[in-house]
C-alpha positions as CSV (number, residue, x, y, z in Angstrom):
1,X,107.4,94.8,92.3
2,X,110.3,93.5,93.7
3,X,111.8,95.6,97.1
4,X,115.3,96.0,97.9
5,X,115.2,97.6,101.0
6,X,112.5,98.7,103.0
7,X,112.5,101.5,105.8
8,X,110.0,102.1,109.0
9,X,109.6,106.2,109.5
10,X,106.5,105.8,111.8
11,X,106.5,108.0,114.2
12,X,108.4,110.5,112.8
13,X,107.7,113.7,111.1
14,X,108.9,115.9,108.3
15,X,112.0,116.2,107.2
16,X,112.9,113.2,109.2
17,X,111.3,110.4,107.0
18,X,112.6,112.1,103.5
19,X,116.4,112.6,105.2
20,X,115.6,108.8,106.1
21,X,115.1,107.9,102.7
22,X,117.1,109.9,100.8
23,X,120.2,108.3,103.7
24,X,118.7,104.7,102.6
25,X,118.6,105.7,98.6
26,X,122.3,107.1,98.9
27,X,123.4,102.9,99.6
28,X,121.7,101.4,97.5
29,X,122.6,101.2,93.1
30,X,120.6,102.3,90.0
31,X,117.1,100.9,89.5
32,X,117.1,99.5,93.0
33,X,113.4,99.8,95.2
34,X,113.1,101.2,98.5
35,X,110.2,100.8,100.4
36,X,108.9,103.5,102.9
37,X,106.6,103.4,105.6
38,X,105.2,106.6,107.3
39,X,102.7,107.6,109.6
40,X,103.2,111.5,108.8
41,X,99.7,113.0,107.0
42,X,102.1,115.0,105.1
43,X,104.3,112.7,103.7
44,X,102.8,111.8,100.8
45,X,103.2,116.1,99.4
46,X,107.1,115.3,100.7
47,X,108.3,112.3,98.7
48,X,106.1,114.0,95.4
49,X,108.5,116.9,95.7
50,X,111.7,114.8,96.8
51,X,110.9,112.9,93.6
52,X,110.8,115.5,91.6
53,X,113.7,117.1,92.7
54,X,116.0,114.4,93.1
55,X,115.2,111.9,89.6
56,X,114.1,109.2,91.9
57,X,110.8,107.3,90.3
58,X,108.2,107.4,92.6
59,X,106.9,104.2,91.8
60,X,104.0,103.3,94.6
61,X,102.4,106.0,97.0
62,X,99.3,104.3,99.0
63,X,97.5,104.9,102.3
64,X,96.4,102.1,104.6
65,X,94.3,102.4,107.8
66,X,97.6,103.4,109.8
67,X,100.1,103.8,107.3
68,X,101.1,106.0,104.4
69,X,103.4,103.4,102.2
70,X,105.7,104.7,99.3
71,X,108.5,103.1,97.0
72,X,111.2,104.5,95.0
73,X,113.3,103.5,92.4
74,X,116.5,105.0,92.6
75,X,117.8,107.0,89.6
């Protein structure tokens, strides 16, 4: 999967990483990827929803040892 733009939220928590995001997602074109990195254990129920809501594909959600890494395709 190729990544267009990738984003460090660690640290913060909700609604800072989504309004992140959703700020990133508003520059870039159709079918672009953003990458997101987060560190907030709730993050992964946020960019579900924010997908849903907003069209955006969410395209890779995964958990590491410190992280919580997602990527979305923008509508």
């Amino acid at each position: 999967m190729q990544i267009d733009k990738e984003i460090d939220t660690s640290g913060l928590n909700c609604p800072l990483p989504i309004l992140k995001a959703k700020k990133a997602l508003n520059d870039m074109v159709s079918g672009q990827v953003l990458k997101v990195i987060a560190t907030d254990p709730g993050a992964s129920r946020d960019f579900e929803a924010f997908a849903k809501q907003t069209g955006h594909e969410l395209v890779l959600q995964e958990k590491t040892e410190a992280h919580f890494v997602f990527a979305l395709k923008r509508r």
